[in-house]
PDB file of N, CA, C and O in Angstrom:
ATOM      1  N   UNK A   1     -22.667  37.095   7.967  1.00  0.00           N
ATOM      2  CA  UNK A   1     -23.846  36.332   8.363  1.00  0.00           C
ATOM      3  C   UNK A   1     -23.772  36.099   9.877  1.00  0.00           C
ATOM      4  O   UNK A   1     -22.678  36.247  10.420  1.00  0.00           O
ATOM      5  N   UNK A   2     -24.737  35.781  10.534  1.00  0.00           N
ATOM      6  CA  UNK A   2     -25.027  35.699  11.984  1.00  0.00           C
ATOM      7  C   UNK A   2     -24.882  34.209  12.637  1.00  0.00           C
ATOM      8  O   UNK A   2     -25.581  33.262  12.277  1.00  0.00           O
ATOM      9  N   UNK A   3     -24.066  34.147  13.458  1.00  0.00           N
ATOM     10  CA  UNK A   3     -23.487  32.671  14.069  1.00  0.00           C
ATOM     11  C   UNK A   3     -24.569  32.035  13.823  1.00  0.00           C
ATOM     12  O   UNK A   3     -24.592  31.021  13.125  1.00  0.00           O
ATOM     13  N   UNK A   4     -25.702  32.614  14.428  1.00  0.00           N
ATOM     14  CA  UNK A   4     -26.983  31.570  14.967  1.00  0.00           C
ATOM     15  C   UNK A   4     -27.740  30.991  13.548  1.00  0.00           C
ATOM     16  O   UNK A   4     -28.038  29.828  13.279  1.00  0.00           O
ATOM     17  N   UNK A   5     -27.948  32.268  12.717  1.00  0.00           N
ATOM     18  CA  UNK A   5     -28.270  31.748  11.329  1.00  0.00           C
ATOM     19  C   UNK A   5     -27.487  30.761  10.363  1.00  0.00           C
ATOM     20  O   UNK A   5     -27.989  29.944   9.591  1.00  0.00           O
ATOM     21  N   UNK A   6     -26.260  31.000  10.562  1.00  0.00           N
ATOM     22  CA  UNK A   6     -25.299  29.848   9.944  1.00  0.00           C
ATOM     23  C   UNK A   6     -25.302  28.735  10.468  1.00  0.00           C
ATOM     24  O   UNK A   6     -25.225  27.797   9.676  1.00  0.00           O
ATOM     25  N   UNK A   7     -25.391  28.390  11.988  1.00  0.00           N
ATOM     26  CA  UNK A   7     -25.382  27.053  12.691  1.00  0.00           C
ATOM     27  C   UNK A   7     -26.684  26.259  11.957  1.00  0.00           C
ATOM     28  O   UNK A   7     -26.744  25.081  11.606  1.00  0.00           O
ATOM     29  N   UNK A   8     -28.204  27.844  11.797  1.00  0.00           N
ATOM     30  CA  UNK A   8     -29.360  26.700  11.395  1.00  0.00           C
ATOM     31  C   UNK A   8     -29.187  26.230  10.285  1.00  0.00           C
ATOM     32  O   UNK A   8     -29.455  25.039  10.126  1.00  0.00           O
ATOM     33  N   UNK A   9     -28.620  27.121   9.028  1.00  0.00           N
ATOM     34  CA  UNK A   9     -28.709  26.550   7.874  1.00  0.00           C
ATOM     35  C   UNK A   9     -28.006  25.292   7.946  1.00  0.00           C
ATOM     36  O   UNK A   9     -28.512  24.236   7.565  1.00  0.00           O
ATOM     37  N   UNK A  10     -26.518  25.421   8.568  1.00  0.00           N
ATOM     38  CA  UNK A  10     -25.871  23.468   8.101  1.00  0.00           C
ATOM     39  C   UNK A  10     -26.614  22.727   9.148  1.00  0.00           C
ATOM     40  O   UNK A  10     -26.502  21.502   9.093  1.00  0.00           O
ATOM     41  N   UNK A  11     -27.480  23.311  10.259  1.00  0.00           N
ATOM     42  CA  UNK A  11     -27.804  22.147  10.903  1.00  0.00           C
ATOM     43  C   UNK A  11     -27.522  21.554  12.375  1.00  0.00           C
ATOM     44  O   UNK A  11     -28.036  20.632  13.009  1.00  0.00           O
ATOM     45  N   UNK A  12     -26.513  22.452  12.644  1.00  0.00           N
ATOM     46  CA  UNK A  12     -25.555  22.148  13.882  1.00  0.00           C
ATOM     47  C   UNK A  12     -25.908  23.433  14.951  1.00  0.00           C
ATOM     48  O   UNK A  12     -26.486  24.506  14.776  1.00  0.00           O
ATOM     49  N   UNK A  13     -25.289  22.809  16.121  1.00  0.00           N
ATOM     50  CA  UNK A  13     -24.934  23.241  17.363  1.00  0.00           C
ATOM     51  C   UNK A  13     -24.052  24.874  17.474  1.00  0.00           C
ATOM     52  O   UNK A  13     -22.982  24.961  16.872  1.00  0.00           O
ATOM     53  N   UNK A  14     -24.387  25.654  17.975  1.00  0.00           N
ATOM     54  CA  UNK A  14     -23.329  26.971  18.296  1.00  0.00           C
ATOM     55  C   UNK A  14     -21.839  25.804  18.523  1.00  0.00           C
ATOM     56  O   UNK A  14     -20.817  25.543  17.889  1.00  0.00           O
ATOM     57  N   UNK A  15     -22.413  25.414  19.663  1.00  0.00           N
ATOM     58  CA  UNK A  15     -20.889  24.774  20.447  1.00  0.00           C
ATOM     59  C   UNK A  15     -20.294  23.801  19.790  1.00  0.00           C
ATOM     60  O   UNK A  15     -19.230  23.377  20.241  1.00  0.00           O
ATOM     61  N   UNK A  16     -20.907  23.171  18.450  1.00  0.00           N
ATOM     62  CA  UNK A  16     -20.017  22.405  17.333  1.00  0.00           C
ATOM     63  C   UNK A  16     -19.610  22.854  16.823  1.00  0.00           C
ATOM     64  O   UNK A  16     -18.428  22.624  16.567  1.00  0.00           O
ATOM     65  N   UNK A  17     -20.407  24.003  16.201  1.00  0.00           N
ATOM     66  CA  UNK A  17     -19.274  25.168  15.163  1.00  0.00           C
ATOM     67  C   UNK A  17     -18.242  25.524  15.950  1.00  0.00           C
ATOM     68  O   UNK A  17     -17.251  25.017  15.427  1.00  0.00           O
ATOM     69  N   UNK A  18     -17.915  26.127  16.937  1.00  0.00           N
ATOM     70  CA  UNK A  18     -17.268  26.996  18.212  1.00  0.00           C
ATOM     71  C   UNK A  18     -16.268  25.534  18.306  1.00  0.00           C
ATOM     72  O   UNK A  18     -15.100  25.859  18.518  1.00  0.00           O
ATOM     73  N   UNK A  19     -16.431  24.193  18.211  1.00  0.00           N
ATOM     74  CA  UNK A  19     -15.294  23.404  18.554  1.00  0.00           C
ATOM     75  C   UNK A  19     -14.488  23.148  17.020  1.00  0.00           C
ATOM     76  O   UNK A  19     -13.289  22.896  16.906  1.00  0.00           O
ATOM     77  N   UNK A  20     -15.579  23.297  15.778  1.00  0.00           N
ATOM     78  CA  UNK A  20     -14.610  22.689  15.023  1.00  0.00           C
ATOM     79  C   UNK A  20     -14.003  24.294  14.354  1.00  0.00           C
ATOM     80  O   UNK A  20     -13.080  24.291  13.539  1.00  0.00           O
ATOM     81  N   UNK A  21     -14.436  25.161  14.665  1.00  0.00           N
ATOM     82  CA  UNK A  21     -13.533  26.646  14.654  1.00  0.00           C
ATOM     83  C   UNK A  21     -11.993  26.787  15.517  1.00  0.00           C
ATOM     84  O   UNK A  21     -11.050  27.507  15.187  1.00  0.00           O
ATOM     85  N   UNK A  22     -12.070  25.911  16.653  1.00  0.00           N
ATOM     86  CA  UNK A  22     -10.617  25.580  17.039  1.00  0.00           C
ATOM     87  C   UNK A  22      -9.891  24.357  16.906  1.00  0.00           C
ATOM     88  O   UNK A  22      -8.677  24.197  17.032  1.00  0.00           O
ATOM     89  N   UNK A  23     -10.799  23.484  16.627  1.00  0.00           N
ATOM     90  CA  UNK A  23      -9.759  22.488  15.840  1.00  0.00           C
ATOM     91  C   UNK A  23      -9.195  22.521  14.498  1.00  0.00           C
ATOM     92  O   UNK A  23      -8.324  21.773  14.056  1.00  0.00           O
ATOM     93  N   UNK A  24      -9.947  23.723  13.746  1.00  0.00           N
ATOM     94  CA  UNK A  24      -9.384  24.234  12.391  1.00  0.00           C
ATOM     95  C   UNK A  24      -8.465  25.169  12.711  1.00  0.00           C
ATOM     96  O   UNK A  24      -7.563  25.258  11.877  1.00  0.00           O
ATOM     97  N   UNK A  25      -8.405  25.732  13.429  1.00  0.00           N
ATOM     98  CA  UNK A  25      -7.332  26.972  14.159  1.00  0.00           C
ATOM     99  C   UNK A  25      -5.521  25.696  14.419  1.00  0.00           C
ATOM    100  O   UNK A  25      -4.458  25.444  13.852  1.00  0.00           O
ATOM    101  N   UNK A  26      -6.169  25.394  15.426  1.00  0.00           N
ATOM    102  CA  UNK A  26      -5.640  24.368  16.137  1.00  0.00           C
ATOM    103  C   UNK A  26      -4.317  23.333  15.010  1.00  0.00           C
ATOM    104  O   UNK A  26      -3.148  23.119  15.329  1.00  0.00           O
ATOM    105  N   UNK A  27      -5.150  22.780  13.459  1.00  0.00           N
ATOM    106  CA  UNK A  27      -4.264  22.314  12.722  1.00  0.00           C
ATOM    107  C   UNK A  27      -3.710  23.414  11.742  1.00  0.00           C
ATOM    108  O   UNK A  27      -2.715  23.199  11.051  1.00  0.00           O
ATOM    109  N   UNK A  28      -4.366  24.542  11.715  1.00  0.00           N
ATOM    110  CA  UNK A  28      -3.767  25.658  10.999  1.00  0.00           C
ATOM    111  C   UNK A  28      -2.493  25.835  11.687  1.00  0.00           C
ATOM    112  O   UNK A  28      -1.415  25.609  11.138  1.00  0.00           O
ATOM    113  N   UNK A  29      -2.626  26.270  12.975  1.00  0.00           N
ATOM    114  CA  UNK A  29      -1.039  25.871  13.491  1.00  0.00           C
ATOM    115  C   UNK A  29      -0.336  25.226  13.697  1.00  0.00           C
ATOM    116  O   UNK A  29       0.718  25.668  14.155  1.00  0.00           O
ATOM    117  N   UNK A  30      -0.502  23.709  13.475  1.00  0.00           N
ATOM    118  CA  UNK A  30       0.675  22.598  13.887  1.00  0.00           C
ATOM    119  C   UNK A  30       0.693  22.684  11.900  1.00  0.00           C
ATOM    120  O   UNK A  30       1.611  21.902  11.655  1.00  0.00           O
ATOM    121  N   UNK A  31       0.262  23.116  10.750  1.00  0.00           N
ATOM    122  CA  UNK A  31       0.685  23.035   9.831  1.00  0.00           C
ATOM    123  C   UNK A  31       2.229  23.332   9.846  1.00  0.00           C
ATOM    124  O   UNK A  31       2.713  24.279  10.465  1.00  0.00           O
ATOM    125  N   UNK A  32       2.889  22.513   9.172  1.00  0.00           N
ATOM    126  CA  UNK A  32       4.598  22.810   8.667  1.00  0.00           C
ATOM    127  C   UNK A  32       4.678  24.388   8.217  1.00  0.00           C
ATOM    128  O   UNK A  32       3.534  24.809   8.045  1.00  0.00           O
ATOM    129  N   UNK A  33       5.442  25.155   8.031  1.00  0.00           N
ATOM    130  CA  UNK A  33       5.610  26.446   8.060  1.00  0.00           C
ATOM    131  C   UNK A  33       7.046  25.582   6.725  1.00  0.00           C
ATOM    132  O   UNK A  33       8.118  25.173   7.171  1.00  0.00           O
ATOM    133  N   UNK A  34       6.709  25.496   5.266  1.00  0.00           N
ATOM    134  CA  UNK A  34       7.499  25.229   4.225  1.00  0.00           C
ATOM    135  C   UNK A  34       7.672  26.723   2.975  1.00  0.00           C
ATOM    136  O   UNK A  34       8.129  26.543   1.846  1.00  0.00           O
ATOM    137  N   UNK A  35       7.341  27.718   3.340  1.00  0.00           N
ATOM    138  CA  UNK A  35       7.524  28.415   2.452  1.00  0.00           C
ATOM    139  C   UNK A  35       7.010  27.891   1.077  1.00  0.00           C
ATOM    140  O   UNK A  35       7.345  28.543   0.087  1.00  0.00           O
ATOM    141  N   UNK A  36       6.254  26.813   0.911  1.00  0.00           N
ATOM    142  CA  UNK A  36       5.462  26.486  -0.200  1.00  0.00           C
ATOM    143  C   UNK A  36       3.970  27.064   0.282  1.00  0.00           C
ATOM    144  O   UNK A  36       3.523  27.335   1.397  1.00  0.00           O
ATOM    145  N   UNK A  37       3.220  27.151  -1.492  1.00  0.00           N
ATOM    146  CA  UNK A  37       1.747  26.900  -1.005  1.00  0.00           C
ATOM    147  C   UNK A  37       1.351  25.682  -0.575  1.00  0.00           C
ATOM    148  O   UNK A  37       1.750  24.651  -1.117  1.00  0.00           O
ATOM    149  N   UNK A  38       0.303  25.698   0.715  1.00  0.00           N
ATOM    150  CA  UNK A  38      -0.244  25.231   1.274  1.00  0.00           C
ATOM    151  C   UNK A  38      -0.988  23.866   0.371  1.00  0.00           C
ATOM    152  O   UNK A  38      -1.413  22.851   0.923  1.00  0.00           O
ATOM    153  N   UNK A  39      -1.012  24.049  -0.691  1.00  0.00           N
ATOM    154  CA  UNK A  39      -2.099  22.725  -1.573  1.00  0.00           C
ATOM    155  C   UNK A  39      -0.712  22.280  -2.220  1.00  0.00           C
ATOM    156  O   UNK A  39      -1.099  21.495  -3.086  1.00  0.00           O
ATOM    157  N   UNK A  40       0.658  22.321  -2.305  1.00  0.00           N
ATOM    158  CA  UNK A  40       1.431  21.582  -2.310  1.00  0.00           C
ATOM    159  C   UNK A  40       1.986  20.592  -1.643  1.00  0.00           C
ATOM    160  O   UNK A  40       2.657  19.647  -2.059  1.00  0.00           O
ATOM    161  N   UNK A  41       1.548  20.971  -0.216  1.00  0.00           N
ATOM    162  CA  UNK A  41       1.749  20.374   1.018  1.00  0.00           C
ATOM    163  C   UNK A  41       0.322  19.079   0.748  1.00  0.00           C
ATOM    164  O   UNK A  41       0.421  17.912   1.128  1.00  0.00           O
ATOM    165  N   UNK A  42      -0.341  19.387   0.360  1.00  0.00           N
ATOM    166  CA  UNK A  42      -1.513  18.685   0.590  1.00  0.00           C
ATOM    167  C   UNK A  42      -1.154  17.951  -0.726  1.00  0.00           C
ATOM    168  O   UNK A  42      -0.971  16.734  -0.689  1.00  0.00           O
ATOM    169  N   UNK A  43      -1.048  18.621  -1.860  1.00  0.00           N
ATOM    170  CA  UNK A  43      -0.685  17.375  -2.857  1.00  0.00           C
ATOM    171  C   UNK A  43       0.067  16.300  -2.776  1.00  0.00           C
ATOM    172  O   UNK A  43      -0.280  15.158  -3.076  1.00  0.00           O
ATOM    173  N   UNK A  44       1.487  16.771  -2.225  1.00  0.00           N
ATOM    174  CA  UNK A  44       2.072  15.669  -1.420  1.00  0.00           C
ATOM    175  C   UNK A  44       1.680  14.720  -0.197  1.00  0.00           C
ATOM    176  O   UNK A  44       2.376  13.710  -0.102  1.00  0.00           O
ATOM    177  N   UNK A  45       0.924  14.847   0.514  1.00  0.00           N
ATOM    178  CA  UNK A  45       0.246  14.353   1.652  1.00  0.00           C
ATOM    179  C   UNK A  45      -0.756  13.061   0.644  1.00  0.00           C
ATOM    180  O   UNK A  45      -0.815  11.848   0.850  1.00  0.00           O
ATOM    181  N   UNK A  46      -1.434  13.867  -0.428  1.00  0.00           N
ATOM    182  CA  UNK A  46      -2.207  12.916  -1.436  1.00  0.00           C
ATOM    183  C   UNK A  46      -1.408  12.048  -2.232  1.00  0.00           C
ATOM    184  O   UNK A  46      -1.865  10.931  -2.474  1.00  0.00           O
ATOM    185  N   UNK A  47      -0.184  12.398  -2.723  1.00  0.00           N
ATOM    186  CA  UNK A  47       0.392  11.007  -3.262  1.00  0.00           C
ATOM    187  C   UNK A  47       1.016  10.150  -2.696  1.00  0.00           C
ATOM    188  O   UNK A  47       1.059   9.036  -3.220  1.00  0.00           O
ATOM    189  N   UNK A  48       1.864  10.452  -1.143  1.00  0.00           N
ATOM    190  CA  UNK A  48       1.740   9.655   0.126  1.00  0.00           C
ATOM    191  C   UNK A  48       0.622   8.651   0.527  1.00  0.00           C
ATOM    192  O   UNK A  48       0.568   7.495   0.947  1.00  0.00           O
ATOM    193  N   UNK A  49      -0.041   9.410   0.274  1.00  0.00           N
ATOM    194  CA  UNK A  49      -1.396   8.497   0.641  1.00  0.00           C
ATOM    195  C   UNK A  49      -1.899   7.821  -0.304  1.00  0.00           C
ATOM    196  O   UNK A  49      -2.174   6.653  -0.029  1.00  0.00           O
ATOM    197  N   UNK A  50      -2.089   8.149  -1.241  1.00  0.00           N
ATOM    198  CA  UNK A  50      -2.064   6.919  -2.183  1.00  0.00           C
ATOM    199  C   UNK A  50      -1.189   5.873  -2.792  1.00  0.00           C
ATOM    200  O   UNK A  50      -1.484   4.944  -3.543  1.00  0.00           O
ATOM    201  N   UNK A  51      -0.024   6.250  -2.283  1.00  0.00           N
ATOM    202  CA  UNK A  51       0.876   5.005  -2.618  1.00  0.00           C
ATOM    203  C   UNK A  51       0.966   4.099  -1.563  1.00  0.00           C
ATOM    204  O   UNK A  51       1.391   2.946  -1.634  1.00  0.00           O
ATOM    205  N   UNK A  52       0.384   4.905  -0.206  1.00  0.00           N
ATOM    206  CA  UNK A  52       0.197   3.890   0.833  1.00  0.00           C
ATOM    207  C   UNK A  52      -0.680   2.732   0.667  1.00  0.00           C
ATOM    208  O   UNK A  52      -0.454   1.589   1.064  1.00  0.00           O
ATOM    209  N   UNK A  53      -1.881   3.229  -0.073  1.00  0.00           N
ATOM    210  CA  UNK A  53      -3.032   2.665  -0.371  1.00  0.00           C
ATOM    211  C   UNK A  53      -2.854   1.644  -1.354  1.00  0.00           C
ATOM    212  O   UNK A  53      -3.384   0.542  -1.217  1.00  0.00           O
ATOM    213  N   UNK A  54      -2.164   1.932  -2.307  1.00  0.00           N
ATOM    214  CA  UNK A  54      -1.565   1.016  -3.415  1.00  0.00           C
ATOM    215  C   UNK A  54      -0.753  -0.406  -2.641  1.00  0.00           C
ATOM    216  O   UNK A  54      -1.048  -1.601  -2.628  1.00  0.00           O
ATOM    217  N   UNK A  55       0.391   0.382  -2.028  1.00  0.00           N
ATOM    218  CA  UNK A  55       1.103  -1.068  -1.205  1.00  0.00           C
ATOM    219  C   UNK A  55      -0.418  -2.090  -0.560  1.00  0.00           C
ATOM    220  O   UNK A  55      -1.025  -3.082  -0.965  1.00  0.00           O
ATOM    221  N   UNK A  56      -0.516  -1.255   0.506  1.00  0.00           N
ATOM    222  CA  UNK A  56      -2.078  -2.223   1.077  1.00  0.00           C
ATOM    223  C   UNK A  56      -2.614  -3.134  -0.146  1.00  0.00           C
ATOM    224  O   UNK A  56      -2.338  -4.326  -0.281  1.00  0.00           O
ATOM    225  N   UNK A  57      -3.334  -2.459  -0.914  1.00  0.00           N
ATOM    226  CA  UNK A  57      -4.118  -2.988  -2.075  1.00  0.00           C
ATOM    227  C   UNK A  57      -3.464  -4.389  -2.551  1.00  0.00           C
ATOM    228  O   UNK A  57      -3.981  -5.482  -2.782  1.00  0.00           O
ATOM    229  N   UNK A  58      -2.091  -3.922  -2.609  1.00  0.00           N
ATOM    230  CA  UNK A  58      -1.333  -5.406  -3.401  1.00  0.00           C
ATOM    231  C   UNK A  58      -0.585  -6.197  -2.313  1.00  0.00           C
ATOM    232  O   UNK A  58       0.050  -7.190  -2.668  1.00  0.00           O
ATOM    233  N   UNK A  59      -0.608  -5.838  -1.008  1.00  0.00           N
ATOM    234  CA  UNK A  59      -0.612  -6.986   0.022  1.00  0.00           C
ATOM    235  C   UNK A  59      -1.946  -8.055   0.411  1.00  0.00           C
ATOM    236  O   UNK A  59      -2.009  -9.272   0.588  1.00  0.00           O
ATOM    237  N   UNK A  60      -2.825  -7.087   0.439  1.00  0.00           N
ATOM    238  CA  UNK A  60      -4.346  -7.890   0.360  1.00  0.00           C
ATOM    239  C   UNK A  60      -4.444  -8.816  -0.958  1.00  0.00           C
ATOM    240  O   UNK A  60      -4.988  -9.910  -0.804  1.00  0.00           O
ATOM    241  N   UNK A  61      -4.025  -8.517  -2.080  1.00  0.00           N
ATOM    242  CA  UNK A  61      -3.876  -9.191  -3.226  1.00  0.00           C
ATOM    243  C   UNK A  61      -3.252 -10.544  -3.094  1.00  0.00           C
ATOM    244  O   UNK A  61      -3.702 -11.683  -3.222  1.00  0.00           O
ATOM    245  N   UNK A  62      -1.936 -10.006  -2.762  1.00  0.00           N
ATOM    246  CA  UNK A  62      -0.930 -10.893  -2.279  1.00  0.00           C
ATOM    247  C   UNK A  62      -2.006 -12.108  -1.182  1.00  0.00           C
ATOM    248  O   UNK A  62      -2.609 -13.126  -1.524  1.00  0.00           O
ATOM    249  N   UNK A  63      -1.913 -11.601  -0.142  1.00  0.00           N
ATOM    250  CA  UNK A  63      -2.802 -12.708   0.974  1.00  0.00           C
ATOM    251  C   UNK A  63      -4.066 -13.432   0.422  1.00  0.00           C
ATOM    252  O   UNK A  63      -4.292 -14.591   0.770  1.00  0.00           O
ATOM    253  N   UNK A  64      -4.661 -12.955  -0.194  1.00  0.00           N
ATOM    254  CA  UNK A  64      -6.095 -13.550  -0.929  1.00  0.00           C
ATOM    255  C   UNK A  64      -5.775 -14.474  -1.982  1.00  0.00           C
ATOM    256  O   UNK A  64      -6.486 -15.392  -2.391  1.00  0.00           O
ATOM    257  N   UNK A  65      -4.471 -14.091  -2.434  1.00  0.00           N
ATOM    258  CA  UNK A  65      -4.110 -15.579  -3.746  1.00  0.00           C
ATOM    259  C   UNK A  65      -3.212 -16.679  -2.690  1.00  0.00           C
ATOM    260  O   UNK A  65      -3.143 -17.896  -2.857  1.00  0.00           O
ATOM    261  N   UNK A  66      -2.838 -16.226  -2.050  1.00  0.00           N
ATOM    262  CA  UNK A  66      -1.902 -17.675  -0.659  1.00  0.00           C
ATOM    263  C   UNK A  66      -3.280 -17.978  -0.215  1.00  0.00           C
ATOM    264  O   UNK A  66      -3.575 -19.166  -0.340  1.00  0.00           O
ATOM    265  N   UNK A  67      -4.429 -17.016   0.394  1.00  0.00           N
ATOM    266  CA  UNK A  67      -5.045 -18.097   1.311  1.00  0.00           C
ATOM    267  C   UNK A  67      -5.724 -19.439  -0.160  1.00  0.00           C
ATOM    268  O   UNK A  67      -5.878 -20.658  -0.224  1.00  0.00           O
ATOM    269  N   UNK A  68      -5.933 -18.246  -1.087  1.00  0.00           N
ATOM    270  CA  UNK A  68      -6.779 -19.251  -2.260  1.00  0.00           C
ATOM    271  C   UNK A  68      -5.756 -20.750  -2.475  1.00  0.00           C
ATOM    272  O   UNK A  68      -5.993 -21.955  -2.391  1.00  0.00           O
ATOM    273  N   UNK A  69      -4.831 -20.125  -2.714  1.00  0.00           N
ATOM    274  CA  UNK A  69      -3.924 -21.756  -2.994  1.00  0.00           C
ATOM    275  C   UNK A  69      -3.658 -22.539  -1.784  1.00  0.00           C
ATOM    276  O   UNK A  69      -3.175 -23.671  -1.770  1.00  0.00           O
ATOM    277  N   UNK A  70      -4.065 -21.742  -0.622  1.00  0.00           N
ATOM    278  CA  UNK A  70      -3.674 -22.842   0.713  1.00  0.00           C
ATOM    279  C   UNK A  70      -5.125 -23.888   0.421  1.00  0.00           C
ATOM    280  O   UNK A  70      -5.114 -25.110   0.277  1.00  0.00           O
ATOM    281  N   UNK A  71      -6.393 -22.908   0.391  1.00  0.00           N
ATOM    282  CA  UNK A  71      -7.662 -23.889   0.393  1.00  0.00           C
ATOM    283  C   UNK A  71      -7.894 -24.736  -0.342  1.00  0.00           C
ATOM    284  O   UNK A  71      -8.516 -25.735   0.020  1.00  0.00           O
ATOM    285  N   UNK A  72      -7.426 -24.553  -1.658  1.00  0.00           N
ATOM    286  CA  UNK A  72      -7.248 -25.597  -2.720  1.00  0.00           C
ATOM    287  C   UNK A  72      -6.200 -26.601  -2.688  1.00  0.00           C
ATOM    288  O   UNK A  72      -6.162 -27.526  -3.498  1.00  0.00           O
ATOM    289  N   UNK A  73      -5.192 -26.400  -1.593  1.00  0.00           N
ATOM    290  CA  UNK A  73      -4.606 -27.255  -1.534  1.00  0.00           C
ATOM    291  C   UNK A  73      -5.504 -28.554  -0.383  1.00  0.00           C
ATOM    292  O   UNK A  73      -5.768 -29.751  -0.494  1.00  0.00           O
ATOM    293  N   UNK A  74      -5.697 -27.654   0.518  1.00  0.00           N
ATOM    294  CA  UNK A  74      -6.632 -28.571   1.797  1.00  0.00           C
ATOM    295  C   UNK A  74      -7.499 -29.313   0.855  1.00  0.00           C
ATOM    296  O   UNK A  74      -7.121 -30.464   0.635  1.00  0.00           O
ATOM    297  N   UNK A  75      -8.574 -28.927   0.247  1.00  0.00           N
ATOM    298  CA  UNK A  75      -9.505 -29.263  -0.475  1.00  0.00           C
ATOM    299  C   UNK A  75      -8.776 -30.760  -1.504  1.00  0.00           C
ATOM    300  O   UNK A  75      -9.363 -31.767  -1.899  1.00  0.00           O
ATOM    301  N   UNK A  76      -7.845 -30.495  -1.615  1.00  0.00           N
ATOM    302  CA  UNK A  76      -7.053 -31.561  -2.805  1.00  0.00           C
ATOM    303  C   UNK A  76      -6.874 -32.521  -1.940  1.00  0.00           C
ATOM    304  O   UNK A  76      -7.217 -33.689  -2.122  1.00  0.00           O
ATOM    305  N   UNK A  77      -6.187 -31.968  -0.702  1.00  0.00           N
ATOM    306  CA  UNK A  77      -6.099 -33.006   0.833  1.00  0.00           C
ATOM    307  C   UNK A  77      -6.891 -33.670   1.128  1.00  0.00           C
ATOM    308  O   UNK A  77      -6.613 -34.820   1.466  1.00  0.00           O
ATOM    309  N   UNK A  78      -8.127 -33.237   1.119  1.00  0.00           N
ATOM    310  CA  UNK A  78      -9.173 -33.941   1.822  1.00  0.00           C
ATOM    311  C   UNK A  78      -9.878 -34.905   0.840  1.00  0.00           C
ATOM    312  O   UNK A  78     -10.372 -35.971   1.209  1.00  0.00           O
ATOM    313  N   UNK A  79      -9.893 -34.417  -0.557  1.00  0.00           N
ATOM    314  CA  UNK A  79     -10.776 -35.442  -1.643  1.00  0.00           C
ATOM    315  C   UNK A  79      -9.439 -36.655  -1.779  1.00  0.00           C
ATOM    316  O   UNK A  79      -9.810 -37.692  -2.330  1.00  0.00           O
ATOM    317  N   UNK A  80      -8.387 -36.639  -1.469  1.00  0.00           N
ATOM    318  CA  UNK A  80      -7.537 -38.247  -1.451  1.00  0.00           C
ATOM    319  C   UNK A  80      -7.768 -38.404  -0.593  1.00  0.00           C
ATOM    320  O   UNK A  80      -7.709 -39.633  -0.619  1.00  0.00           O
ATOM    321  N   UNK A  81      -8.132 -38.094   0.673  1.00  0.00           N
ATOM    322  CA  UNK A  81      -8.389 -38.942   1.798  1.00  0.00           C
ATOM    323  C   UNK A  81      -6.751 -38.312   2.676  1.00  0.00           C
ATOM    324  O   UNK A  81      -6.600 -38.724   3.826  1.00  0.00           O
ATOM    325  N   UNK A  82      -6.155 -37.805   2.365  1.00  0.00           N
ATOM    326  CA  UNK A  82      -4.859 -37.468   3.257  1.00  0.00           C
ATOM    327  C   UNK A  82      -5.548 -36.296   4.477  1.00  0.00           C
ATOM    328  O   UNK A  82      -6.656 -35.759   4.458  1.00  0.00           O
ATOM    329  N   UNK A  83      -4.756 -36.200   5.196  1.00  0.00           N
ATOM    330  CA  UNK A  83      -4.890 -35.751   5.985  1.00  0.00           C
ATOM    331  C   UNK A  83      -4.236 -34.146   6.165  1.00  0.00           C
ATOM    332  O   UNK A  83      -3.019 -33.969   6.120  1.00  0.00           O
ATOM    333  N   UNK A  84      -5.076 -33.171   6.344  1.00  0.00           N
ATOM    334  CA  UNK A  84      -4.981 -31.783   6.575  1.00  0.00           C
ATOM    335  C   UNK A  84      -3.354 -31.658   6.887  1.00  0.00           C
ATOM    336  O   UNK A  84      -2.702 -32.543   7.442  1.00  0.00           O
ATOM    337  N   UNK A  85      -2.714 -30.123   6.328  1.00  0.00           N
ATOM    338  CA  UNK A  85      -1.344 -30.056   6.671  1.00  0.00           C
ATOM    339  C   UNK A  85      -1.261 -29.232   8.304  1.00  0.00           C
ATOM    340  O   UNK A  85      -0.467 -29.525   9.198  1.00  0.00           O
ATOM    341  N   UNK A  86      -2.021 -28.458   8.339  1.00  0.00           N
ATOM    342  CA  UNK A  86      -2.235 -28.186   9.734  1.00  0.00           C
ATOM    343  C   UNK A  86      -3.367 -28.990  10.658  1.00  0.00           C
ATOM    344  O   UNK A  86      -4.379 -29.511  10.187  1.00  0.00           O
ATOM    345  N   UNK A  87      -3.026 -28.988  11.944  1.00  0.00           N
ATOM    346  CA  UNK A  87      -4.031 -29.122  12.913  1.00  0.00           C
ATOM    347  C   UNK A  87      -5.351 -28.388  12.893  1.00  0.00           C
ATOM    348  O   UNK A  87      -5.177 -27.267  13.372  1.00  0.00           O
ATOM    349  N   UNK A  88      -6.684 -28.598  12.503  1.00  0.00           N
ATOM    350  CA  UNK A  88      -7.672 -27.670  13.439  1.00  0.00           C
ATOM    351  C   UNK A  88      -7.464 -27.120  14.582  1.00  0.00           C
ATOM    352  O   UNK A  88      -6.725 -27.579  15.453  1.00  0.00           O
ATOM    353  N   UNK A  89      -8.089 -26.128  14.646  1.00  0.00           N
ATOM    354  CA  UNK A  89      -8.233 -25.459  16.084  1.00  0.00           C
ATOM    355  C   UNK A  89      -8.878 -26.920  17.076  1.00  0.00           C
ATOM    356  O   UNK A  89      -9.480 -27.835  16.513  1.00  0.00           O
ATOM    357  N   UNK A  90      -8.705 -26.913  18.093  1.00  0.00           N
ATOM    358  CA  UNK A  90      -9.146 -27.417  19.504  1.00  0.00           C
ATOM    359  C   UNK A  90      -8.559 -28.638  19.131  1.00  0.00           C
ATOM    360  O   UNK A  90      -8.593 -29.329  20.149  1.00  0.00           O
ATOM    361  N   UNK A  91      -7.860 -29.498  17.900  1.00  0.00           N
ATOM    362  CA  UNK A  91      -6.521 -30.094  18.182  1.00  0.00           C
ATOM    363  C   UNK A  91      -5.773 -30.343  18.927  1.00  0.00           C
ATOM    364  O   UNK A  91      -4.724 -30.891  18.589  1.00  0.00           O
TER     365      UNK A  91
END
């Protein structure tokens, strides 16, 4: 097929295709050279990455049940009339 006809069908630029033709070049060569197939490399890259995603997930978990029990604690603070365990800001 013809550069110019392929650029119209997806839509794009000669000189976008022409850049992301060497940035696909470009990670084709900094790829690891493992004597595996290539979608092994990537499968692993995918369960890396999702166990990254998992830790995150259950640190955000983690922080969202402390801030919940910090506010309910303030909130408990404030309906006796005691006084906040931290300072406000401009304190």
């Amino acid at each position: 097929m013809h550069i110019g006809r392929l650029c119209e069908e997806l839509g794009v630029s000669p000189s976008t295709l022409k850049r992301w033709r060497k940035e696909a070049a470009a990670r084709h060569d900094r790829a690891p050279v493992t004597g595996q197939p290539s979608g092994e490399t990537v499968e692993q890259e995918n369960r890396r990455l999702k166990q990254a995603l998992a830790e995150k997930v259950l640190e955000v978990d983690f922080l969202e049940g402390a801030l919940r029990n910090i506010e309910a604690r303030r909130r408990q603070n404030t309906a006796t009339g005691a006084s906040a365990s931290t300072p406000g800001s401009g304190d």
